[in-house]
PDB file of N, CA, C and O in Angstrom, chain B, residues numbered from 101:
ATOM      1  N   UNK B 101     -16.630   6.771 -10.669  1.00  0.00           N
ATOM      2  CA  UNK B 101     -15.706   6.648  -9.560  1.00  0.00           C
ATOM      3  C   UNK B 101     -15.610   8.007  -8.865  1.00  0.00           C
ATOM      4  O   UNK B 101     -15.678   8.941  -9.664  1.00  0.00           O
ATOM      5  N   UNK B 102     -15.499   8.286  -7.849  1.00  0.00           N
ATOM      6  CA  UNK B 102     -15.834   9.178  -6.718  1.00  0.00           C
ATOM      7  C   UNK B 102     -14.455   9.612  -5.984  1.00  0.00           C
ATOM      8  O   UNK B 102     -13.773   8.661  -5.602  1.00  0.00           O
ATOM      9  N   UNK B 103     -13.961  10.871  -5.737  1.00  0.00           N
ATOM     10  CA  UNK B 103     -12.797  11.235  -5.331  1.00  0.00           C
ATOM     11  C   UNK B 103     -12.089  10.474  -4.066  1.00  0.00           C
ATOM     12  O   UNK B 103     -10.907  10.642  -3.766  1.00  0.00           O
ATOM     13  N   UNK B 104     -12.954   9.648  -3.401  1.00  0.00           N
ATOM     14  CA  UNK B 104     -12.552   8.639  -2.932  1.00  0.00           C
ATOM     15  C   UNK B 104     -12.178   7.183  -3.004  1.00  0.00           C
ATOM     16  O   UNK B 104     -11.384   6.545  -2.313  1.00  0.00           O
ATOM     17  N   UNK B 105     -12.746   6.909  -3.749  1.00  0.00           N
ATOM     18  CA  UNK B 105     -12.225   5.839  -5.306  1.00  0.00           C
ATOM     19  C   UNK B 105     -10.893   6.088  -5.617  1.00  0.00           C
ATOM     20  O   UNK B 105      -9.795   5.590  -5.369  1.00  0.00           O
ATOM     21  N   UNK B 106     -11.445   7.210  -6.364  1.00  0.00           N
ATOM     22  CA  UNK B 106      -9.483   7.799  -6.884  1.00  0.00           C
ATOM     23  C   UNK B 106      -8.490   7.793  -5.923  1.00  0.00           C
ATOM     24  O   UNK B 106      -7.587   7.018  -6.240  1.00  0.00           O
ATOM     25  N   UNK B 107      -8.297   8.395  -4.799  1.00  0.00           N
ATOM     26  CA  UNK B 107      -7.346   8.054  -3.973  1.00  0.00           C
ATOM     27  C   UNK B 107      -7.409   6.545  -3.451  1.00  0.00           C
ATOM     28  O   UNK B 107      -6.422   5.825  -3.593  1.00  0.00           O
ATOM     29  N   UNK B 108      -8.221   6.215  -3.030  1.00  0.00           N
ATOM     30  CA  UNK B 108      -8.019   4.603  -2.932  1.00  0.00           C
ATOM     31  C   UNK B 108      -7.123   3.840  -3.697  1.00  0.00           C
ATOM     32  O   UNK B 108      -6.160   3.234  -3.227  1.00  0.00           O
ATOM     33  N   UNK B 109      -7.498   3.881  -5.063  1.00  0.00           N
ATOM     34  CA  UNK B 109      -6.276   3.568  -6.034  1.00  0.00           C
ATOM     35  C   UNK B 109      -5.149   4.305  -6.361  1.00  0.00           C
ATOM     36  O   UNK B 109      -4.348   3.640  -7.018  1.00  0.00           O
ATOM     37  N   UNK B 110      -4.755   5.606  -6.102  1.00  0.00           N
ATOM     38  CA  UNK B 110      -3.445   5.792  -6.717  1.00  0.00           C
ATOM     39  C   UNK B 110      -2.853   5.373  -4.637  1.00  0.00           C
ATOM     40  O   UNK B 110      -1.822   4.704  -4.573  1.00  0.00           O
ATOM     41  N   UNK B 111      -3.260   5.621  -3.759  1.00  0.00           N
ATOM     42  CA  UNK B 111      -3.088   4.455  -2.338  1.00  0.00           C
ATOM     43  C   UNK B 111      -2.121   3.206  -2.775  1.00  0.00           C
ATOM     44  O   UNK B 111      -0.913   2.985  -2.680  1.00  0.00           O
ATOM     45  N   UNK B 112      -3.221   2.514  -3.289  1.00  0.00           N
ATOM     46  CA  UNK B 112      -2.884   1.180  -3.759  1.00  0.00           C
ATOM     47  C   UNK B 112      -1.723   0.919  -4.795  1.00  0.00           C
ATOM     48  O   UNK B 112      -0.794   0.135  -4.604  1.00  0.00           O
ATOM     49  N   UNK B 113      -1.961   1.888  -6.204  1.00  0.00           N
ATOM     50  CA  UNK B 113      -0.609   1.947  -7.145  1.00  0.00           C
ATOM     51  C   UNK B 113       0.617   2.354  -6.534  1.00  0.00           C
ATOM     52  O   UNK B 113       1.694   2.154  -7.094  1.00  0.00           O
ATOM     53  N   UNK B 114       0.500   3.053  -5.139  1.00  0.00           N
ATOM     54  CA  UNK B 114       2.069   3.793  -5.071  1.00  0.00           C
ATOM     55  C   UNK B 114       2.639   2.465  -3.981  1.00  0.00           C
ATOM     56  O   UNK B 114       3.837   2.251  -3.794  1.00  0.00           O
ATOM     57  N   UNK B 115       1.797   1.857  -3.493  1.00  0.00           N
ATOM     58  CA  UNK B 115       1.943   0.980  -2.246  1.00  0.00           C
ATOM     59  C   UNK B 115       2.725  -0.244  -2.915  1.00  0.00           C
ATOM     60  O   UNK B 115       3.734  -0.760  -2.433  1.00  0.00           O
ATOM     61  N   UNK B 116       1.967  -0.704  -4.351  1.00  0.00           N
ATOM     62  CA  UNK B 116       2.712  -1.832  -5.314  1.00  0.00           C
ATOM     63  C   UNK B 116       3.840  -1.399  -5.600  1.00  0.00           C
ATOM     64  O   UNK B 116       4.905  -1.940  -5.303  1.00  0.00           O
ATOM     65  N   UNK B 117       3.643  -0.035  -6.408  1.00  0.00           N
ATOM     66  CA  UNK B 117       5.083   0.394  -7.017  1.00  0.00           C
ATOM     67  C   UNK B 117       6.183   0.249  -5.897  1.00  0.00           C
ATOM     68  O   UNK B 117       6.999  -0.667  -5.801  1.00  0.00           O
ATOM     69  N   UNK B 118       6.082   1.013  -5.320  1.00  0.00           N
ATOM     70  CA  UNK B 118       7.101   0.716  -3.732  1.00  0.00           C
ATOM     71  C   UNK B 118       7.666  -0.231  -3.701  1.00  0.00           C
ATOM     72  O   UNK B 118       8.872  -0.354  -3.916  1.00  0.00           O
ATOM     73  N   UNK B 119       6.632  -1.366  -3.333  1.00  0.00           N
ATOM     74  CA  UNK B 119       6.734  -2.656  -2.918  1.00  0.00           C
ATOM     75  C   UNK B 119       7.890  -3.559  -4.386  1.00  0.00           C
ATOM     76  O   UNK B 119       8.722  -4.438  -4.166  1.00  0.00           O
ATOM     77  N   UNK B 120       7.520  -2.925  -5.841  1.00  0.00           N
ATOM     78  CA  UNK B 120       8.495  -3.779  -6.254  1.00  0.00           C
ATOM     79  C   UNK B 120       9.646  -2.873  -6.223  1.00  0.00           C
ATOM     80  O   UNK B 120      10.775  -3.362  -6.186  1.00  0.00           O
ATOM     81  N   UNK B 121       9.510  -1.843  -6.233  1.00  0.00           N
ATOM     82  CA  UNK B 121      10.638  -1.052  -6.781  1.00  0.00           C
ATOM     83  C   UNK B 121      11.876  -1.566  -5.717  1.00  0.00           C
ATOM     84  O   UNK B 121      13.011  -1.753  -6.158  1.00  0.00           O
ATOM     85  N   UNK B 122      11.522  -1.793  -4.157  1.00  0.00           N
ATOM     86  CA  UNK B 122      12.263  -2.374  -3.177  1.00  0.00           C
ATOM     87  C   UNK B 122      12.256  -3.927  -3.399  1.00  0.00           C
ATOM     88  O   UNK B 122      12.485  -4.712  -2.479  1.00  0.00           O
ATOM     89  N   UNK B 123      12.013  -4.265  -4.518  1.00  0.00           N
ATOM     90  CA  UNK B 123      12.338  -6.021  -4.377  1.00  0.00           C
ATOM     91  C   UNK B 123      11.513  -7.103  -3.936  1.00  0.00           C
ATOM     92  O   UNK B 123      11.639  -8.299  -4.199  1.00  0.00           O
ATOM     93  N   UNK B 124      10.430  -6.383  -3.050  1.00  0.00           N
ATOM     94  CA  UNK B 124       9.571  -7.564  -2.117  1.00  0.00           C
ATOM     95  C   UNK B 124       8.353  -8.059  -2.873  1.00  0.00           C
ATOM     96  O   UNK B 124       7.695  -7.474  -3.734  1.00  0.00           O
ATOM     97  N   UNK B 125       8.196  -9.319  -2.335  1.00  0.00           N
ATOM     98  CA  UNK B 125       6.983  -9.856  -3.631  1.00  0.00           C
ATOM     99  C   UNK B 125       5.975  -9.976  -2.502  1.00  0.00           C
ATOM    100  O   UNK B 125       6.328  -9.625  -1.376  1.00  0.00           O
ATOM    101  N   UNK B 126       4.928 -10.374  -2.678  1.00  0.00           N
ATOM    102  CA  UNK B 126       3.731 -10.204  -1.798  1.00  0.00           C
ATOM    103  C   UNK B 126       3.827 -10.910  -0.648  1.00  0.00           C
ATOM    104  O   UNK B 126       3.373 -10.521   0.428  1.00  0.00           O
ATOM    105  N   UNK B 127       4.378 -11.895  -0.819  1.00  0.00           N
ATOM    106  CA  UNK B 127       4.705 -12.419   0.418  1.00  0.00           C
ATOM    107  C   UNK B 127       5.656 -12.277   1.150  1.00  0.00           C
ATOM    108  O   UNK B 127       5.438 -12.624   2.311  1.00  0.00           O
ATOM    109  N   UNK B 128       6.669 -11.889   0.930  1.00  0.00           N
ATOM    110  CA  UNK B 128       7.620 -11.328   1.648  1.00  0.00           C
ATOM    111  C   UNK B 128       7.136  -9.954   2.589  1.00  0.00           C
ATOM    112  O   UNK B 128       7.370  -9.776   3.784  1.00  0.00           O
ATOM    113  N   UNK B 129       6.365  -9.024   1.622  1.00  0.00           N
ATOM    114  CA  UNK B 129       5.820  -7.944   2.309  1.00  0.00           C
ATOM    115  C   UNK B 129       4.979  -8.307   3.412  1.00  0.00           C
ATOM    116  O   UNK B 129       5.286  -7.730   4.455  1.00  0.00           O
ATOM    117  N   UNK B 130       3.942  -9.148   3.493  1.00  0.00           N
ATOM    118  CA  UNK B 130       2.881  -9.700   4.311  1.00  0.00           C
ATOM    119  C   UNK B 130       3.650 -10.679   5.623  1.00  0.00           C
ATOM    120  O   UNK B 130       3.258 -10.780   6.785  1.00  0.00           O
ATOM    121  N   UNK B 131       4.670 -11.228   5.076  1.00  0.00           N
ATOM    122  CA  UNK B 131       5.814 -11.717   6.290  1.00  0.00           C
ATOM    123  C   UNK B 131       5.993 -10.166   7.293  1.00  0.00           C
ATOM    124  O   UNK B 131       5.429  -9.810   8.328  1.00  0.00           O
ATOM    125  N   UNK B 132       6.723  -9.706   6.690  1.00  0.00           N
ATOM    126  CA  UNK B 132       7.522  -8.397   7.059  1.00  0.00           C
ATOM    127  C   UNK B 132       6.839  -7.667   7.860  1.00  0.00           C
ATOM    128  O   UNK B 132       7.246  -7.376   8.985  1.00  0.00           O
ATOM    129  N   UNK B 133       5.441  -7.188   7.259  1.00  0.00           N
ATOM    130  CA  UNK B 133       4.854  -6.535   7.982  1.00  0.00           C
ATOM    131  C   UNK B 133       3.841  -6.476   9.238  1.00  0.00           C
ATOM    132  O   UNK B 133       3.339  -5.609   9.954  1.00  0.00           O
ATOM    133  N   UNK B 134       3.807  -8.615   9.039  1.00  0.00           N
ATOM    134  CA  UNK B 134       2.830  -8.579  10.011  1.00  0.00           C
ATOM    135  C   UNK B 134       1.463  -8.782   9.364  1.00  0.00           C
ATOM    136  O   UNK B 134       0.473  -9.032  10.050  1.00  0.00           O
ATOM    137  N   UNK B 135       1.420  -8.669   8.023  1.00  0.00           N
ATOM    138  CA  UNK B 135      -0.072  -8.459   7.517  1.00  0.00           C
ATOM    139  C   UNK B 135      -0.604  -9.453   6.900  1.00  0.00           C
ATOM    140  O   UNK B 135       0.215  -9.965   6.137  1.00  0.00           O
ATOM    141  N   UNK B 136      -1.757 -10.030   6.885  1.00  0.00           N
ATOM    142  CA  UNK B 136      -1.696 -10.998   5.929  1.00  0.00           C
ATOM    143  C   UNK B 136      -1.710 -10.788   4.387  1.00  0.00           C
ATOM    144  O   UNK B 136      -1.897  -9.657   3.939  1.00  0.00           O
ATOM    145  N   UNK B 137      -1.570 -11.563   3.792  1.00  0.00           N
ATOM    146  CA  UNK B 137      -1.173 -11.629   2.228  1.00  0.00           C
ATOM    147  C   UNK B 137      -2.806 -10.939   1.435  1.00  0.00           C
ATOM    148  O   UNK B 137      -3.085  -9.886   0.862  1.00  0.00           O
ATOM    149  N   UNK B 138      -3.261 -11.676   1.648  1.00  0.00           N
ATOM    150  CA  UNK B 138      -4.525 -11.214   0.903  1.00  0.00           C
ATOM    151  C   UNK B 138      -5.193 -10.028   1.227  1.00  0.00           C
ATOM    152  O   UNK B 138      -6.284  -9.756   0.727  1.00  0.00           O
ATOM    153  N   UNK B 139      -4.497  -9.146   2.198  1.00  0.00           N
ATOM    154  CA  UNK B 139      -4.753  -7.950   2.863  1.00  0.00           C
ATOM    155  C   UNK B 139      -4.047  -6.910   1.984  1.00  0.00           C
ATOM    156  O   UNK B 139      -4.347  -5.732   1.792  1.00  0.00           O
ATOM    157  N   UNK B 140      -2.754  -7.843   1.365  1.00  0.00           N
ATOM    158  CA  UNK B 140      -2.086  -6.554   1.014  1.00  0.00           C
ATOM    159  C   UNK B 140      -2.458  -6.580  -0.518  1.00  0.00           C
ATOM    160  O   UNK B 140      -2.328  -5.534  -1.155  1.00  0.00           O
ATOM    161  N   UNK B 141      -2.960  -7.840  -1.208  1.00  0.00           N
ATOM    162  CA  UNK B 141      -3.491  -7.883  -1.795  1.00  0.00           C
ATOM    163  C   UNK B 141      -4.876  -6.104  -2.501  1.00  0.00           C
ATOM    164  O   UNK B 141      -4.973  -5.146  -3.268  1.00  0.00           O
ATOM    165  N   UNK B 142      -5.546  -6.907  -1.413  1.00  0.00           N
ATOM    166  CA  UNK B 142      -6.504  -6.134  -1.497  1.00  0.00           C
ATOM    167  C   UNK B 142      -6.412  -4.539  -1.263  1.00  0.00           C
ATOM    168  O   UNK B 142      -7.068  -3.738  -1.929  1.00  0.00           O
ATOM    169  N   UNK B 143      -5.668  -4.238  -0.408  1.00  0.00           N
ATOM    170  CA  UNK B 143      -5.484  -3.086  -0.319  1.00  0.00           C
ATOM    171  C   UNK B 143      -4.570  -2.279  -1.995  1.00  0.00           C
ATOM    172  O   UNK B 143      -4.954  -1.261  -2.571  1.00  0.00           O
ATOM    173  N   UNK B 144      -3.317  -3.177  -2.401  1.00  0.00           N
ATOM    174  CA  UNK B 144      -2.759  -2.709  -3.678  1.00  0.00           C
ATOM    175  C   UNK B 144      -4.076  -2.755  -4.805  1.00  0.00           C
ATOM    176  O   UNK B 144      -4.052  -2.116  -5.857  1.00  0.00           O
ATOM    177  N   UNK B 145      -5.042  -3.494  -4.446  1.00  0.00           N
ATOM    178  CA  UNK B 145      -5.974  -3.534  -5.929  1.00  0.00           C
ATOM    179  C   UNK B 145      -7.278  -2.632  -5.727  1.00  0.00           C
ATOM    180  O   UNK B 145      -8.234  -2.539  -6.497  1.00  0.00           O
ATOM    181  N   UNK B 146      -7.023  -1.800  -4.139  1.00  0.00           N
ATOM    182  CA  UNK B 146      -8.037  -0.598  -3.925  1.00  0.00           C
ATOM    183  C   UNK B 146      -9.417  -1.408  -3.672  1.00  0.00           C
ATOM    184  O   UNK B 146     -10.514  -1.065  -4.113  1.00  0.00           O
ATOM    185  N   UNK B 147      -9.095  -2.792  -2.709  1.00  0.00           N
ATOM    186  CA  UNK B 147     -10.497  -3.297  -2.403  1.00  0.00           C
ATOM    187  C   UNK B 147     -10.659  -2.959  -0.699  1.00  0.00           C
ATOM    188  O   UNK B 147     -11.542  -3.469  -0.009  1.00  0.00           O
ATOM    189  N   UNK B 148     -10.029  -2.376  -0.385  1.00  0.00           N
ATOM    190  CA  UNK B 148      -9.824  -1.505   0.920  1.00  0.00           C
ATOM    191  C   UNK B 148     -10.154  -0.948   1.584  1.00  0.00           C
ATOM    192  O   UNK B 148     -10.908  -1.839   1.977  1.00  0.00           O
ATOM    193  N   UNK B 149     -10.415   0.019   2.382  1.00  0.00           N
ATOM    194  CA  UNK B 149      -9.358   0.885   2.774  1.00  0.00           C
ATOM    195  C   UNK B 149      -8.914   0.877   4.461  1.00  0.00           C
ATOM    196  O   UNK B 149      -9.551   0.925   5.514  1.00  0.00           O
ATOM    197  N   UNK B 150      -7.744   0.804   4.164  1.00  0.00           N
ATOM    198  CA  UNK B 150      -6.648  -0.199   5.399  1.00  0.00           C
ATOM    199  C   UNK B 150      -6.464   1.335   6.554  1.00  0.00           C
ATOM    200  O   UNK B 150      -6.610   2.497   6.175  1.00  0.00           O
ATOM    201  N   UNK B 151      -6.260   1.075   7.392  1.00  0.00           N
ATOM    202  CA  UNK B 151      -6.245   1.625   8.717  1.00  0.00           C
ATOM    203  C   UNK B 151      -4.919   1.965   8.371  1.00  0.00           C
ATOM    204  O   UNK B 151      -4.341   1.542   7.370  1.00  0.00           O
ATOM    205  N   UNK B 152      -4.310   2.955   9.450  1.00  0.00           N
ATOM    206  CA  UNK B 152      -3.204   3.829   9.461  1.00  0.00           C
ATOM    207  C   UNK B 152      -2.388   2.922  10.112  1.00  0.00           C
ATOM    208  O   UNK B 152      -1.233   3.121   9.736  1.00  0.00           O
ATOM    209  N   UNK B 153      -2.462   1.788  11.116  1.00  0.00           N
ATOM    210  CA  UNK B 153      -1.695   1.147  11.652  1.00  0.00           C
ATOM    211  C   UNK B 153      -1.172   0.014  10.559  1.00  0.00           C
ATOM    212  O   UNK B 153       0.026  -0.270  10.525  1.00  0.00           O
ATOM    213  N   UNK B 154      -2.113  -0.613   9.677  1.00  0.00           N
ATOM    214  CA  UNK B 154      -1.475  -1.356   8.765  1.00  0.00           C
ATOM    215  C   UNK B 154      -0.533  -0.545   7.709  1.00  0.00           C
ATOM    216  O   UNK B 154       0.569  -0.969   7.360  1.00  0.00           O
ATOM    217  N   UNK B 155      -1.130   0.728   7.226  1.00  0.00           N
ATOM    218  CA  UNK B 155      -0.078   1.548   6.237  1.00  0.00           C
ATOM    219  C   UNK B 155       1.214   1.257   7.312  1.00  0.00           C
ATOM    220  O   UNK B 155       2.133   0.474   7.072  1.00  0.00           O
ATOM    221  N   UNK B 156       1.056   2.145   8.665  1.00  0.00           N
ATOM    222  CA  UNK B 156       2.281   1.891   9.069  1.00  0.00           C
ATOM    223  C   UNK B 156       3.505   1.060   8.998  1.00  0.00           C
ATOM    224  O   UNK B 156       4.652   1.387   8.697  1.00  0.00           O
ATOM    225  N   UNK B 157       2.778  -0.622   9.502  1.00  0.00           N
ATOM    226  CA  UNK B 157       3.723  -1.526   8.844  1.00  0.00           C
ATOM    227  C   UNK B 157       3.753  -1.737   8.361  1.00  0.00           C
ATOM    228  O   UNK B 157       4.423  -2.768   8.430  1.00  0.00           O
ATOM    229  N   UNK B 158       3.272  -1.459   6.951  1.00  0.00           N
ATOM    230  CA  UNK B 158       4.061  -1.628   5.645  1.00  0.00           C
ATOM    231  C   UNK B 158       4.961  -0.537   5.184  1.00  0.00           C
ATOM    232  O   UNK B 158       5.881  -0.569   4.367  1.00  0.00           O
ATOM    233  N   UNK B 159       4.581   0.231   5.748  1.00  0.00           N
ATOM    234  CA  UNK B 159       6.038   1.547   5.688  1.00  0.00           C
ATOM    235  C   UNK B 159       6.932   1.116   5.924  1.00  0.00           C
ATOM    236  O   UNK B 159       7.618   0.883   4.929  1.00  0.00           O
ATOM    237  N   UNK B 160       7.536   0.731   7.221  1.00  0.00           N
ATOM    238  CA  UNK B 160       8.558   0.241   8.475  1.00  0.00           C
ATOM    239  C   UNK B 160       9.001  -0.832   7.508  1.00  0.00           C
ATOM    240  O   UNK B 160      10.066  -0.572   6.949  1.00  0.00           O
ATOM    241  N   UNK B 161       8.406  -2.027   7.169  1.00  0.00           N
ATOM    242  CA  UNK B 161       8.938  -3.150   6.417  1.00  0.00           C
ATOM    243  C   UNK B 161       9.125  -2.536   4.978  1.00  0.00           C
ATOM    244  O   UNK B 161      10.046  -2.826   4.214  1.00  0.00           O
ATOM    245  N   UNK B 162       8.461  -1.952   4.814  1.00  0.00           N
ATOM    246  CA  UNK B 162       9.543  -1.676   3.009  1.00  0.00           C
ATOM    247  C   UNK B 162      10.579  -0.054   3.705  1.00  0.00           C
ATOM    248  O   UNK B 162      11.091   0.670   2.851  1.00  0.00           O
ATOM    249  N   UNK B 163      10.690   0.172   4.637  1.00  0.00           N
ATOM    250  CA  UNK B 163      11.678   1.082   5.344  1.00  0.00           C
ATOM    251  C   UNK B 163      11.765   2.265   3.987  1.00  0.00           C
ATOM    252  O   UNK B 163      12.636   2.453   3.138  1.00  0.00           O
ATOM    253  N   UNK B 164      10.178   3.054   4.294  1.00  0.00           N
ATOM    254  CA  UNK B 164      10.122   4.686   3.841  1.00  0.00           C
ATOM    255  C   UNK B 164       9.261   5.191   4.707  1.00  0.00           C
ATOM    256  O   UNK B 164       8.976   4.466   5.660  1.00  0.00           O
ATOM    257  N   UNK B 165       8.648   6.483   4.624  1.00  0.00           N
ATOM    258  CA  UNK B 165       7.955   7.063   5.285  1.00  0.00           C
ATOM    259  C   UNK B 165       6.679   6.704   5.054  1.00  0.00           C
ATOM    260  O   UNK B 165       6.473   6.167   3.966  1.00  0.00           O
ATOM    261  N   UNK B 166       5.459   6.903   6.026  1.00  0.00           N
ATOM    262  CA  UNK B 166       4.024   6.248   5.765  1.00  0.00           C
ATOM    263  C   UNK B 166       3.755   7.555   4.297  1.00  0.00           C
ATOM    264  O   UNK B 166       3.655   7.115   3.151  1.00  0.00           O
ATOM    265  N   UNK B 167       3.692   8.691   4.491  1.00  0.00           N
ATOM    266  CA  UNK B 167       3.476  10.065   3.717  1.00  0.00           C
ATOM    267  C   UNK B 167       4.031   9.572   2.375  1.00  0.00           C
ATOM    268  O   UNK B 167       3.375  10.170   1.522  1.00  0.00           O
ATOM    269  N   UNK B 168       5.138   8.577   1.631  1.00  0.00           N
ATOM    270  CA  UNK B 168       5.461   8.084   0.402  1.00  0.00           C
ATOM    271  C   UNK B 168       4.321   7.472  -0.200  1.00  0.00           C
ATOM    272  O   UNK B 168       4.123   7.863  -1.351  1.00  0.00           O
ATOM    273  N   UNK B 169       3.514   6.629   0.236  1.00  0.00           N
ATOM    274  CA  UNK B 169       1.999   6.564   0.180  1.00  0.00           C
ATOM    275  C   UNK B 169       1.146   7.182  -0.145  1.00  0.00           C
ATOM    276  O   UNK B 169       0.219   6.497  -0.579  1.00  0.00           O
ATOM    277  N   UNK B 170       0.871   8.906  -0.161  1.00  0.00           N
ATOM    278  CA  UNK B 170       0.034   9.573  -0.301  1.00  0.00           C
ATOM    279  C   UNK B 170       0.458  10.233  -1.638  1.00  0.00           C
ATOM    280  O   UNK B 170      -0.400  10.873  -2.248  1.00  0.00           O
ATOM    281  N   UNK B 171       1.631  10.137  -2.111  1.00  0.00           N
ATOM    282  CA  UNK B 171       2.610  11.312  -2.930  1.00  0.00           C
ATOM    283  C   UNK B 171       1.219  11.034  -4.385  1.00  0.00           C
ATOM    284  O   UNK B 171       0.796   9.893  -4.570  1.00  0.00           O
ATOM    285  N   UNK B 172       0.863  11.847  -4.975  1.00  0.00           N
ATOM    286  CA  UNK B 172      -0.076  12.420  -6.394  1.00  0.00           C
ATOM    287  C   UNK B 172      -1.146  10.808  -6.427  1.00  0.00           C
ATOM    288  O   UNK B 172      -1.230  10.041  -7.386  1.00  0.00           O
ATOM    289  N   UNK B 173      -1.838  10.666  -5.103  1.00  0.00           N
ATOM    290  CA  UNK B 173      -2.489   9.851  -4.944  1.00  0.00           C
ATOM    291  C   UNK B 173      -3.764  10.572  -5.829  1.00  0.00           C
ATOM    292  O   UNK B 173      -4.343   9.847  -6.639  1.00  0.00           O
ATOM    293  N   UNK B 174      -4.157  11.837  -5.698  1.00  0.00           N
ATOM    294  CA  UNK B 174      -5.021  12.283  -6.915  1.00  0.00           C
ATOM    295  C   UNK B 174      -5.661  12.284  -8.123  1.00  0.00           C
ATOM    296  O   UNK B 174      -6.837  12.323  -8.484  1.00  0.00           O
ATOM    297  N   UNK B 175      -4.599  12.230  -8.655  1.00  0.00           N
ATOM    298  CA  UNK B 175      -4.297  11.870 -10.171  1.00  0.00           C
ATOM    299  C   UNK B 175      -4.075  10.601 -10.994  1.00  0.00           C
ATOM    300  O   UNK B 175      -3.574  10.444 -12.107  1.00  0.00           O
ATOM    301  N   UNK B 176      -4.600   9.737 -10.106  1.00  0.00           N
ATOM    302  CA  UNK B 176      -4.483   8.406 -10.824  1.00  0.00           C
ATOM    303  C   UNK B 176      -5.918   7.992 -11.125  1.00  0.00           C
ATOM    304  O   UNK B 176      -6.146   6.935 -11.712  1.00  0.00           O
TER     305      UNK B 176
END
């Protein structure tokens, strides 16, 4: 796996964690944001990698900053 790999997935782990830690289940998020389901899917399981406008709305709908996303994306 390739340092772009790695961020892809800790991307994806902080995007899930988020997502439950605020309550929303996959479909609720994919309502919310505008996105479809199997998008967000794929993007939490690092089969990705999603454009800055979709991070966006999923920021806005789980209401944090897009940059909460990136936090020790490294190290996973």
């Amino acid at each position: 796996m390739d340092d772009f790999d790695k961020f892809l997935v800790g991307l994806g782990s902080n995007i899930a964690r988020i997502r439950k830690a605020k309550g929303f289940t996959l479909s609720q998020l994919a309502y919310e944001s505008g996105t479809e389901k199997v998008n967000i899917v794929r993007i939490e399981q690092s089969q990705t990698n999603p454009t800055i406008k979709t991070l966006w709305k999923i920021a806005k709908a789980l209401d944090v900053e897009p940059q909460e996303f990136f936090s020790d994306t490294t190290h996973k």
